[in-house]
Every structure is written in C-alpha cells, then in structure tokens.
C-alpha positions in Angstrom: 0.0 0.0 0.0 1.4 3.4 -1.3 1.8 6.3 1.8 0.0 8.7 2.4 2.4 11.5 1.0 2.5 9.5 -2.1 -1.0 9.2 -2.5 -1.7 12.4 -2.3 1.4 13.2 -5.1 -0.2 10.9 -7.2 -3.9 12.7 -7.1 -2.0 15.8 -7.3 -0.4 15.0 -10.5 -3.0 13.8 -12.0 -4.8 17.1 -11.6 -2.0 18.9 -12.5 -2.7 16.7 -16.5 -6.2 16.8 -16.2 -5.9 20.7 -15.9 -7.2 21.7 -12.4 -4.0 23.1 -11.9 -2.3 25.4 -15.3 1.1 26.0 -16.3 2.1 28.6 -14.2 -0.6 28.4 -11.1 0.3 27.6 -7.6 -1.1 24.6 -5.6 -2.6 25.4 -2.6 -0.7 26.6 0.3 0.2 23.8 2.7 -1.3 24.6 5.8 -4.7 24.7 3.3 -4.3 20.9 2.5 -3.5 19.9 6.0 -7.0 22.0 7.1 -8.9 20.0 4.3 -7.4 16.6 5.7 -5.2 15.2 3.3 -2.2 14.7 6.2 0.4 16.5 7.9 2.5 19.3 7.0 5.5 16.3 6.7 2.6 14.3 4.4 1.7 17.6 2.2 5.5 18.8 2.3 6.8 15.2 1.0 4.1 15.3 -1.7 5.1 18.8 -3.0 9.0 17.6 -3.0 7.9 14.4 -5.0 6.2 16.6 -7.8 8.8 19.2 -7.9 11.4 15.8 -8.2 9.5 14.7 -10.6 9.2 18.2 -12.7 5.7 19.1 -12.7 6.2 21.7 -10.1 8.9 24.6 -9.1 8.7 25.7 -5.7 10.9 28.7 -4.3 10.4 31.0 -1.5 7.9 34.0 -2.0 6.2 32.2 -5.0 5.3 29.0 -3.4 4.5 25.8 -5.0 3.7 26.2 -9.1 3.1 24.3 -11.5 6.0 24.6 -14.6 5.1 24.9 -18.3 5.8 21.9 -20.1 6.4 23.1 -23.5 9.6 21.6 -24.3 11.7 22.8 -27.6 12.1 20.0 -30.4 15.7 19.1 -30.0 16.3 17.3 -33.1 18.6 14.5 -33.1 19.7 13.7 -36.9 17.6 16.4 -39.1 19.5 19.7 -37.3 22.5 18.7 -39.1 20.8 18.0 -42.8 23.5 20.0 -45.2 21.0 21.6 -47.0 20.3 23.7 -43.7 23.6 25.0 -42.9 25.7 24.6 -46.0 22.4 25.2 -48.3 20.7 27.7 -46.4 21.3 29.5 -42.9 19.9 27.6 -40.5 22.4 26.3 -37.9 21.4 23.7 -35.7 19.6 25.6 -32.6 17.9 27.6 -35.7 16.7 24.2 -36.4 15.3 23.3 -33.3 13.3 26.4 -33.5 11.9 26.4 -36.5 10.9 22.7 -36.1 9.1 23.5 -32.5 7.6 26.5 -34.1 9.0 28.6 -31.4 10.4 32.6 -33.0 14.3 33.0 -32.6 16.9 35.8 -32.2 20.2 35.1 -33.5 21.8 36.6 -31.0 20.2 34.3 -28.2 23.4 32.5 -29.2 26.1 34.2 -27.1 29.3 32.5 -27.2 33.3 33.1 -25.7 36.3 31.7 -27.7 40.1 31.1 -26.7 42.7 28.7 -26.9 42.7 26.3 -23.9 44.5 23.6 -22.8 42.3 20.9 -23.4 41.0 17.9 -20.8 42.3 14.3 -21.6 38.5 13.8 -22.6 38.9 16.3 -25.6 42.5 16.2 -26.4 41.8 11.9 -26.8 38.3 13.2 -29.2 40.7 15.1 -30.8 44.0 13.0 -31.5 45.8 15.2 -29.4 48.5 14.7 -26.8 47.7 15.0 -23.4 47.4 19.2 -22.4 47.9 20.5 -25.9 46.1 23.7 -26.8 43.1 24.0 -29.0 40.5 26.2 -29.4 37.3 26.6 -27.2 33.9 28.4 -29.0 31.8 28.0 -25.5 28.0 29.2 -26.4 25.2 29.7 -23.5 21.8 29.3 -25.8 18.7 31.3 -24.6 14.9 31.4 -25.4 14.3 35.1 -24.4 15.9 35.6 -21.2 15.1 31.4 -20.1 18.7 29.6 -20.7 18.1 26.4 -22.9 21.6 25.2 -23.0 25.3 25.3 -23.2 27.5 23.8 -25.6 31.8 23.9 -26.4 33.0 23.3 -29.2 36.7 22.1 -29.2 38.5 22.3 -32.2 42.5 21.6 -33.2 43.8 24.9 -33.7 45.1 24.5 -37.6 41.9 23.8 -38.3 39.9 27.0 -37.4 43.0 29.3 -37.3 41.9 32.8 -38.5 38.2 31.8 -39.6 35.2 33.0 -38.0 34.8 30.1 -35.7 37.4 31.8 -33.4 35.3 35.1 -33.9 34.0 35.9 -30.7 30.7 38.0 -31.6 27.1 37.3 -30.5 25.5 34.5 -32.9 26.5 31.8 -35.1 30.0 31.9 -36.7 28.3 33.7 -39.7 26.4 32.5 -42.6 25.6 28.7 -41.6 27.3 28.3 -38.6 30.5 27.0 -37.3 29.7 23.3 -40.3 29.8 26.0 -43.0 32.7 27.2 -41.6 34.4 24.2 -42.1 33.1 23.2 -45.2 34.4 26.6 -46.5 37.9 25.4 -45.1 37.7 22.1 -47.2 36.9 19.8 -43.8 33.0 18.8 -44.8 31.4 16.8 -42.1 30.1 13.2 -42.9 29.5 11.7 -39.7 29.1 11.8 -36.2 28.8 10.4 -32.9 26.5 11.7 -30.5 26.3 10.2 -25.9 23.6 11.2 -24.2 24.2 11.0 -20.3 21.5 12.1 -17.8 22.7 13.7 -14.2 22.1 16.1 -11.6 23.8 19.2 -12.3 26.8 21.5 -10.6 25.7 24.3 -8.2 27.3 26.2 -10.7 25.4 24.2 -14.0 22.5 25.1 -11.9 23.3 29.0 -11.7 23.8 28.9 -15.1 20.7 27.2 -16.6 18.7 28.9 -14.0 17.7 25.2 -13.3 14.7 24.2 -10.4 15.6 22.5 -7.4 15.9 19.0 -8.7 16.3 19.3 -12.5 18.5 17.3 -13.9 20.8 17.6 -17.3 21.5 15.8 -20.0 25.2 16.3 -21.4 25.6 15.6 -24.6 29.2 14.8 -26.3 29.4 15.3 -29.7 32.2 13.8 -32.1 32.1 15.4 -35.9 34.4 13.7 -38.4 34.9 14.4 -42.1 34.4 11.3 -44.8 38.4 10.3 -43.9 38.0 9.6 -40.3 39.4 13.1 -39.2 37.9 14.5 -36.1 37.2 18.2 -37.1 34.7 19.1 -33.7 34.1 17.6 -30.1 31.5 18.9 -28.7 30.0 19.3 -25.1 26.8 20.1 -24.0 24.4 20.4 -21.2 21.0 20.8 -21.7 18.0 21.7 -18.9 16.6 17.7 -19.5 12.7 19.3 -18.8 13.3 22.2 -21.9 13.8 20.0 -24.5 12.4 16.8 -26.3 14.7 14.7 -27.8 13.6 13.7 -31.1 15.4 11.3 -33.6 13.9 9.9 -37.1 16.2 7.4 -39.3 16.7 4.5 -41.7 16.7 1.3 -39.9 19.9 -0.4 -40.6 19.8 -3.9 -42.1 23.8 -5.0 -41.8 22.5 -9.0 -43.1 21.3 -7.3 -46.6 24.1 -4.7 -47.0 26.2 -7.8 -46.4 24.7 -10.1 -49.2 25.3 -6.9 -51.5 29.2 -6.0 -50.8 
C-alpha cells in the first residue's frame, strides 16, 4: 500500500494533467491541505517535494508551489545537421530546433566566448591530441528570451579553425551557416558523427547557469564530428535543462544481413 504522502502526489499530478491546476498556477498553500485533511504538514510537504522531483512543479520562496510549463523545444537529433540547412541555407542547428518547435528565434540568443585552452584528456583523446595541448574553445550559453536552454563547447584543433570565423568571438553563429559552413568553406566537410547522451544532476554552478529548479537534472551531450576520412574536425559538449527539451530522432533502420549479401 502506497503512503500517504505518495497518495496524495499521485492525485496531485494527476490534476496537474487533467488541468485543475495550469502551467504557471500555484497549488494550494500547505497549511490549506493539511485544514482539508489530506495529512500533515510532513505528508503535504513530501508530496510537493515528489512533484517538484519529478518536474511538474517549481517551488521557491515567496512564490510557493507552481506548476512549470511543459512546453519543451524539439531538440532534433539527426535532421538539425541535414547539409542543405547550414551549407544550403542559414539555419544552424539551434535555428533548427526552432523552427521545427515552431518557437520565433533571435540570432543573438546564441552568445558565445572563444580562446585557446588547454584541453582535458577527454577532448584532447576526441581530438588526436596529446595530453594538455592547446586547442580552441567556442563556448556558447543558448537562450529562449531571457530562459537559458543550453550550453555547448565546441573544441577544435587549432590548424583547423585558425583565423576563420569560428574563433570570432561576436554574439551569434559563426556567420552565414554556422561554425559546419565554416568548415566546409575550409575544405573539412562533415560526414558523420557520434552523438552520448548521459543524464545527471547538475553542478551548483550548471545550476546557476541554466537557471535550473531545485531537482532538474541535465543531459550532457558529447558530440564527435568527423569528415568522410576519419578526421575528427569538432568535439563537442553540452548540457542541456533535461525538462526544456524533447529529444527527437527519425532514421533508416539499418539492415547490416542485406548490406552484407550486397558487398
């Protein structure tokens, strides 16, 4: 038999889908829950923390207990990288997102700092590097409005970007198409890539950043972009808000028995 606090989660949340309760509307007060009998402050206070775990609700002091919008962006998983977007067109890959959500974007919601670093074992060994060489850092914080989405650094071997616009550090995509066009224009087109997905709680400082809930986790993302010859040309990483976004991801299903029988 379920406890009482999680009882009462449970009938909460389903409210909260059924609509008694909108985006953007506090629950009631404690103290008004414990007066109408549902349990204890502990039983009511246990319930909240359960729906606020569980990202139906924010709760923070002056505002009480509300329920969060649960629009999430598209966050498109293979079609945000279609050449005909960036190398075609002008539509870099949060662009994308955008337009495919239907959600109105600003360029310059892309802000972004760039310098030579000395990179971590885990991008150096991305990279083909030796342990602490340098290489170039293009570190963007992505906004919708004034609400952080997510962050994501690029990491790039410095004879590669040297003197283009990816080490440009102005507001925006690295010009016409982004940081692929970039490279394309440099004669490194991308052909593949390798995208982990890992799900955690955040940093106090990822927290700050994202202006992230009590309890939201993140998905990091690490991103490996190669050209058609193997060489590793971007590793990314990323850390995305895990309740702003909706990972989405459409492809051929791979059948390696046929493509054997025709090699």
């Amino acid at each position: 038999m379920a406890s009482k606090w999680r009882e009462l989660a449970d009938r909460l949340a389903e409210q909260i889908r059924d609509g008694k309760y909108r985006p953007g509307q506090p629950l009631p007060h404690i103290r008004a829950l414990v007066e109408a009998g549902e349990g204890s402050k502990s039983t009511v206070h246990m319930a909240y923390k359960a729906l606020e775990a569980e990202g139906l609700v924010t709760s923070s002091r002056g505002h009480g207990t509300v329920v969060r919008h649960r629009t999430p962006l598209k966050r498109l998983g293979i079609a945000r990288y279609d050449k005909a977007k960036w190398r075609d067109g002008d539509e870099v890959a949060f662009i994308a997102d955008r337009v495919a959500s239907g959600r109105p974007y600003n360029r310059g919601e892309q802000t972004q700092t760039v310098g030579l670093v000395k990179g971590s074992h885990l991008v150096t060994s991305a990279l083909g590097l030796s342990d602490g060489a340098e290489v170039y850092a293009r570190a963007r914080l992505v906004k919708e409005g004034h609400q952080p989405t997510h962050t994501l650094t690029s990491y790039y071997r410095p004879e590669h970007v040297e003197g283009t616009r990816i080490v440009d550090p102005s507001p925006g995509p690295a010009g016409r198409g982004g940081g692929f066009r970039v490279l394309y224009d440099a004669g490194y087109e991308i052909d593949h890539m390798q995208e982990q997905l890992f799900a955690r709680m955040p940093t106090a400082e990822e927290a700050e950043l994202l202006k992230l809930p009590a309890s939201e986790p993140v998905v990091e993302l690490h991103r490996t972009t190669y050209t058609a010859d193997g060489t590793v040309v971007e590793f990314a990483l990323g850390l995305h808000a895990a309740s702003r976004f909706a990972w989405e991801y459409e492809f051929d299903v791979p059948d390696s028995a046929q493509d054997g029988e025709r090699a």
